[in-house]
VMD Tcl script that draws the C-alpha trace (Angstrom):
set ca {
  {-42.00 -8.66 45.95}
  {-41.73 -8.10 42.51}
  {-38.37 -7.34 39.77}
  {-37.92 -5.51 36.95}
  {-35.38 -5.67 34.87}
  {-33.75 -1.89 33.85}
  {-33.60 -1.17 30.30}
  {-31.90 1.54 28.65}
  {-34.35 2.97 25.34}
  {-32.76 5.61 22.99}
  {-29.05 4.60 23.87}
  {-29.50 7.31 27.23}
  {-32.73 6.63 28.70}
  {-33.09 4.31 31.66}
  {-36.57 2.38 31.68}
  {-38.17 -0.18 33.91}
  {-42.14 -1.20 33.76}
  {-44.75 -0.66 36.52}
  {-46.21 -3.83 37.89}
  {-50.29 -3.96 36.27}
  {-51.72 -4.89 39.82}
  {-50.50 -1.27 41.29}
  {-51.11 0.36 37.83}
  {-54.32 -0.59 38.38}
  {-55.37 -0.22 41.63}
  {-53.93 3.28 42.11}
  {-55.52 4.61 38.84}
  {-52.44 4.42 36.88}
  {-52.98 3.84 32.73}
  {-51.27 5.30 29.37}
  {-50.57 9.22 29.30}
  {-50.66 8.81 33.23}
  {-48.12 11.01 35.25}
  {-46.64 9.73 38.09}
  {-43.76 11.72 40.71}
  {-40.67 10.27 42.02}
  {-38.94 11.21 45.08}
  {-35.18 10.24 45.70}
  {-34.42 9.52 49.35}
  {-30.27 8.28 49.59}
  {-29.98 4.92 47.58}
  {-34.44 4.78 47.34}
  {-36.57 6.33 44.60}
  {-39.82 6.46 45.71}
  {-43.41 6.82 42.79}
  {-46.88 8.03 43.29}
  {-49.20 8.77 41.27}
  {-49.28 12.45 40.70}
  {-52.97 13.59 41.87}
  {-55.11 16.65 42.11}
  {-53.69 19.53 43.90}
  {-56.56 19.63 46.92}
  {-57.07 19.22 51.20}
  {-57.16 15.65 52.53}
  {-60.54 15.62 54.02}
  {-62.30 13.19 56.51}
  {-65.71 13.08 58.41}
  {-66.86 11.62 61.91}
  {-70.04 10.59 63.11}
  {-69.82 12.28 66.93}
  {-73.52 11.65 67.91}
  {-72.45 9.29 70.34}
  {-68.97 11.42 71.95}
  {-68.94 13.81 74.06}
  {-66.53 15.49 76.39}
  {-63.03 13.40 76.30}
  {-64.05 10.84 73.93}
  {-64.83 14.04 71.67}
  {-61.12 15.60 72.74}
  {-59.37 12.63 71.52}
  {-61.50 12.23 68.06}
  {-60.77 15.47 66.93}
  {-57.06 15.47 68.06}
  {-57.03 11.41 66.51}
  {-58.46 13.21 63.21}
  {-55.53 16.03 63.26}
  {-52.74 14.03 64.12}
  {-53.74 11.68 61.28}
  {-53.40 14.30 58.92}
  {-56.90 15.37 57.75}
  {-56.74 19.10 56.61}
  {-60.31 19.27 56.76}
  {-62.26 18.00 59.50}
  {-65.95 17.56 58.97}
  {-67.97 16.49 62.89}
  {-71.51 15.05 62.05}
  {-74.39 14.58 64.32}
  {-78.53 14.40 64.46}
  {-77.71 17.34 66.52}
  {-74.69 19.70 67.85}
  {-75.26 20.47 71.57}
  {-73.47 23.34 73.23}
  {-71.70 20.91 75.13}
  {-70.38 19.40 72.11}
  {-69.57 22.75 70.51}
  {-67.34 24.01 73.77}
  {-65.30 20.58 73.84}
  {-64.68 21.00 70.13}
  {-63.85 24.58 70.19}
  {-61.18 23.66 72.96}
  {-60.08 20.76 71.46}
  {-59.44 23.13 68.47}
  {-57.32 25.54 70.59}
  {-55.28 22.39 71.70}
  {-53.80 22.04 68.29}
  {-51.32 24.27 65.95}
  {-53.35 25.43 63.29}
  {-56.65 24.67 63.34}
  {-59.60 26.20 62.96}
  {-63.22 26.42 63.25}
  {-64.80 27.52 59.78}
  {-67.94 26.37 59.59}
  {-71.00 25.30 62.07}
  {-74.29 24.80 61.62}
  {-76.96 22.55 64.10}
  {-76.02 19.37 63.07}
  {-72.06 19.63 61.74}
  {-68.89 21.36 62.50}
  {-66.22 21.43 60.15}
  {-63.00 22.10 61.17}
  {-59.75 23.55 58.37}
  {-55.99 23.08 58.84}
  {-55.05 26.88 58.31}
  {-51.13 25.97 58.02}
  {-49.38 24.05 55.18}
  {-46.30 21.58 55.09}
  {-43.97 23.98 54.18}
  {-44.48 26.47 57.28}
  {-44.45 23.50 59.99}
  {-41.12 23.09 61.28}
  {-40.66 20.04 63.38}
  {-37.13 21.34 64.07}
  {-38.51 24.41 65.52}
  {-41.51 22.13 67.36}
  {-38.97 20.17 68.83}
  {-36.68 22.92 69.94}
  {-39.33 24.56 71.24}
  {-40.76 21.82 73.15}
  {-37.19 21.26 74.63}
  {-36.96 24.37 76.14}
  {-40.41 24.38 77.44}
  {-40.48 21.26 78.56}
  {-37.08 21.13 80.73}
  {-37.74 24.75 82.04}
  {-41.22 23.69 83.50}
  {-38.95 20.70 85.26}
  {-36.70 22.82 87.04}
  {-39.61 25.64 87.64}
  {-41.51 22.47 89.33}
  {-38.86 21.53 91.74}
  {-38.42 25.55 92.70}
  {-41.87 25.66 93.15}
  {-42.27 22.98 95.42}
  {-39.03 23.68 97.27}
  {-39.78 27.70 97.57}
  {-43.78 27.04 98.12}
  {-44.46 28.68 95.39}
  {-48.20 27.79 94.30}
  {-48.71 30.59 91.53}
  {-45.12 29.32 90.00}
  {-46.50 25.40 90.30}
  {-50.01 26.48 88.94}
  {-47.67 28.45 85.97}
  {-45.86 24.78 85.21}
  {-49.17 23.28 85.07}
  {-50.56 25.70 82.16}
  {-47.35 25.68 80.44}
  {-47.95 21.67 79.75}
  {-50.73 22.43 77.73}
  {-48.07 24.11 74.95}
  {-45.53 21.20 75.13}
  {-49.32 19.12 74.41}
  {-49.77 21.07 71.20}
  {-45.96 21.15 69.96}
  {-46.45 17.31 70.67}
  {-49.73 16.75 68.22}
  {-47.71 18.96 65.71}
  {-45.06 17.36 65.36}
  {-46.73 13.78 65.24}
  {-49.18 14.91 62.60}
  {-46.03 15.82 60.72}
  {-44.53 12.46 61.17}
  {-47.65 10.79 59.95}
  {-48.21 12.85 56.84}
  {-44.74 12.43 55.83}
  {-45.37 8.19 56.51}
  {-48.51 8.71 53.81}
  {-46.94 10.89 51.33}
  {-43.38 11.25 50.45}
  {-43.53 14.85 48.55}
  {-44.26 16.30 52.29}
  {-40.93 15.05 53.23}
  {-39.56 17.54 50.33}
  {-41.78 20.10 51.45}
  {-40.54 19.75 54.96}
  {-36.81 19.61 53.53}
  {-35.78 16.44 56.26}
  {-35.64 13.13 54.80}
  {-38.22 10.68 56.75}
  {-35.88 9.01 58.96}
  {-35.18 12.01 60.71}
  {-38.50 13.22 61.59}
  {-39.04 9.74 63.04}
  {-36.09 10.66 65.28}
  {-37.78 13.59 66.17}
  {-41.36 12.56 66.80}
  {-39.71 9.82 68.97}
  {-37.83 12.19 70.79}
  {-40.49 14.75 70.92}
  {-42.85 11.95 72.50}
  {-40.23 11.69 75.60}
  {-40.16 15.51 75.83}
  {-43.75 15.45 76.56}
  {-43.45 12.62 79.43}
  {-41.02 15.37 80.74}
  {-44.12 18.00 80.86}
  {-45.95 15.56 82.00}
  {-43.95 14.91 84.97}
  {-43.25 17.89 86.01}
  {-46.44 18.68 86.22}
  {-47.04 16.21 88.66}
  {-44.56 17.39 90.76}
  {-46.01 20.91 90.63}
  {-49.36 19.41 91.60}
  {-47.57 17.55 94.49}
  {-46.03 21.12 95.70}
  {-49.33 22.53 95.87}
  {-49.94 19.64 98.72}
  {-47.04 20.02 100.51}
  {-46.20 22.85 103.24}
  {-42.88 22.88 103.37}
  {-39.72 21.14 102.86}
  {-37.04 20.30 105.29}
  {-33.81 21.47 104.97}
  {-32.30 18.42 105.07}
  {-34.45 17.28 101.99}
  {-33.87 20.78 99.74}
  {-30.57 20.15 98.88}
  {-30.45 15.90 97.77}
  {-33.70 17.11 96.03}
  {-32.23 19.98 93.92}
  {-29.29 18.14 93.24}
  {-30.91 15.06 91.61}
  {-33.14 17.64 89.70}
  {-30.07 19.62 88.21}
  {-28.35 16.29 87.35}
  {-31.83 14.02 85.80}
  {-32.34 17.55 83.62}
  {-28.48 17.56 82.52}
  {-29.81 13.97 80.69}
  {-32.19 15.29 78.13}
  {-30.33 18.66 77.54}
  {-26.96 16.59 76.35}
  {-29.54 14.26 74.54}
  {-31.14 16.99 72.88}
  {-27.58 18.10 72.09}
  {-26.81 14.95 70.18}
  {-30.01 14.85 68.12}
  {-29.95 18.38 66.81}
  {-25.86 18.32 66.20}
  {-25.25 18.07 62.59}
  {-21.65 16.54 62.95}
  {-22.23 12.91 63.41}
  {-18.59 12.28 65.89}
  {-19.91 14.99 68.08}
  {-23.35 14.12 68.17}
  {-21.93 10.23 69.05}
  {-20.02 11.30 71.44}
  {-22.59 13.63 73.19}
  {-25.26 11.07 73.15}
  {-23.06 8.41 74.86}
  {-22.41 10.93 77.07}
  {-25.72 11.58 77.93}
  {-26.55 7.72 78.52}
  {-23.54 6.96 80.97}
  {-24.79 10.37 83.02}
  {-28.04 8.20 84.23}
  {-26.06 5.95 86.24}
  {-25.08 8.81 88.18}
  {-28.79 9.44 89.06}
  {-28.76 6.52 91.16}
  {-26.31 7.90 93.67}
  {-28.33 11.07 93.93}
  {-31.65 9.19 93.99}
  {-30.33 7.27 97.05}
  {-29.13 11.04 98.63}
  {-32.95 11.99 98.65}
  {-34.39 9.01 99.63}
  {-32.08 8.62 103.07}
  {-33.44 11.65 103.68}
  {-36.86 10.97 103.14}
  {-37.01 8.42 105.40}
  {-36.15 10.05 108.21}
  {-39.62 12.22 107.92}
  {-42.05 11.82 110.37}
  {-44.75 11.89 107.93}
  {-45.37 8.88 105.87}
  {-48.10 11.09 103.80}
  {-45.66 13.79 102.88}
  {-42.54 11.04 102.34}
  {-44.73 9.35 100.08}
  {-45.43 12.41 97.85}
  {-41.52 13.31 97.93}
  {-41.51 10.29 96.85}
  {-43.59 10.44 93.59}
  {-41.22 13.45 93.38}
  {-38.07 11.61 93.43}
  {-39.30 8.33 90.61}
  {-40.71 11.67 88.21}
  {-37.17 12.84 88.19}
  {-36.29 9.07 87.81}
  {-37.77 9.23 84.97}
  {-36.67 12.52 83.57}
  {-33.41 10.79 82.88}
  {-34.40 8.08 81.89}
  {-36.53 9.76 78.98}
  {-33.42 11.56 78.28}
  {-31.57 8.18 77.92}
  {-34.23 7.36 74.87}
  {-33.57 10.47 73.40}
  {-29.61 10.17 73.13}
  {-30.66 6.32 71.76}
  {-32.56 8.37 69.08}
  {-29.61 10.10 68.40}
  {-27.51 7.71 67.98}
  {-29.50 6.04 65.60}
  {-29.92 9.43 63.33}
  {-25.73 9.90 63.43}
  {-25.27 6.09 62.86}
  {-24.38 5.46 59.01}
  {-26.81 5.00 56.11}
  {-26.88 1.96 55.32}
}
mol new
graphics top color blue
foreach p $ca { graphics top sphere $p radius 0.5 }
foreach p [lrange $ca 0 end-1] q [lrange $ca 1 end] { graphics top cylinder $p $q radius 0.2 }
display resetview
């Protein structure tokens, strides 16, 4: 770490020098103009630079299928506006796993291909990406496939299950969004401006968001499981409904407390929201007596899996009323 001392120049005018090594390095000399950013008790400086698209390039000759997936998504999430996929040469495999990798993500699209590169543009900019929205969104999405997945599975409903499972591909997308968001505001402090929440928050949010997609995830197991199973007893529909209404009620009150702009409410709420999983136990318990008494240690096992995904639902909710918590607590 290095100190300056402040100096004040023309009895008004507050001054402090820029260490040489950064100068330097970053391009910095006489006549340069640099930006400053003022977050609470921080001012924040970069060097002001060209208006222009962050782009990158990958070498895919050697990915294919999900390896390919996860480079382009790796390359969106870590902010590249422009995408540009090299190889000796594109095969139409390759093109079909990028083009859906492409509809995966907010934003982007294809804008160029030829036979040995596809290049890929970021269509949106900072200032129409709301991660409040994204998260919002993903909230209601996410939660509603939940409760969908439990009616489907205790109504037999496999076009309602196979709906859940589609619908996790759009809590998927929110999900990149909103992490590509976090990351660009990490790398560049004027998209926090742009964005208009300071950088602490969306951190919040991308944490939270990350728990709201475990949530899709989940209950898209369970829809998967209800497309295995017959039927449900009686005498498991009700233990199983109630633990679903009460591991959902964990997340919503969670959600509460992160988007509540009063800081005593959204303190309260989120404490709520944590002392609510230890009443999960007591219905966990409710399903599995119930379970046992199946005949069918296949079919018990999959209620089961059923039972630890709703587990978890509350627990994830649990991490989100932490995140709270953390965004109402003081600045320091």
């Amino acid at each position: 770490m290095e100190t300056r001392k402040v100096q004040v120049t023309g009895g008004s005018t507050y001054t402090v020098s820029l260490p040489k090594d950064w100068a330097t390095e970053n391009g910095v000399s006489a006549g340069s103009v640099v930006e400053f950013y003022s977050e609470n008790d921080l001012l924040l400086l970069q060097p002001r630079t060209e208006e222009g698209r962050l782009e990158g390039e990958l070498d895919i000759d050697d990915l294919e299928g999900d390896e390919l997936t996860r480079a382009v998504m790796t390359m969106y999430v870590s902010g590249f506006d422009i995408i540009r996929l090299e190889t000796t040469r594109m095969t139409a495999q390759q093109r079909r796993t990028i083009r859906g990798a492409t509809q995966g993500l907010v934003g982007l699209e294809v804008i160029e291909e030829t036979g040995e590169h596809v290049v890929l543009r970021d269509l949106l900019d900072s200032s129409e990406l709301s991660v409040h929205n994204a998260i919002t969104r993903m909230r209601l999405v996410a939660i509603t496939m939940l409760s969908d997945a439990v009616s489907a599975l205790v109504e037999g409903d496999d076009e309602l299950a196979q709906d859940v499972m589609e619908r996790d591909d759009d809590v998927d997308r929110l999900w990149y969004m909103v992490s590509r968001v976090f990351r660009t505001v990490l790398r560049n402090p004027a998209e926090a401006t742009e964005i208009g929440f300071p950088r602490e928050t969306v951190f919040d949010y991308q944490s939270s968001a990350r728990q709201l997609e475990r949530i899709g995830d989940h209950a898209t197991k369970i829809a998967r499981i209800s497309t295995e199973i017959d039927d449900v007893p009686e005498d498991v529909t009700e233990p199983l409904e109630d633990l679903q209404e009460a591991a959902v009620s964990v997340p919503e009150m969670a959600m509460d407390a992160l988007l509540e702009d009063e800081s005593d409410k959204a303190v309260r709420l989120a404490n709520e929201a944590r002392e609510d999983v230890s009443e999960i136990d007591d219905c966990v318990r409710a399903v599995d007596e119930a379970i046992r008494n199946l005949d069918d240690p296949q079919r018990a096992q999959s209620f089961g899996l059923v039972v630890d995904s709703l587990s978890r639902t509350a627990d994830y909710g649990a991490n989100i009323a932490e995140s709270a918590l953390q965004k109402a607590a003081p600045r320091p």
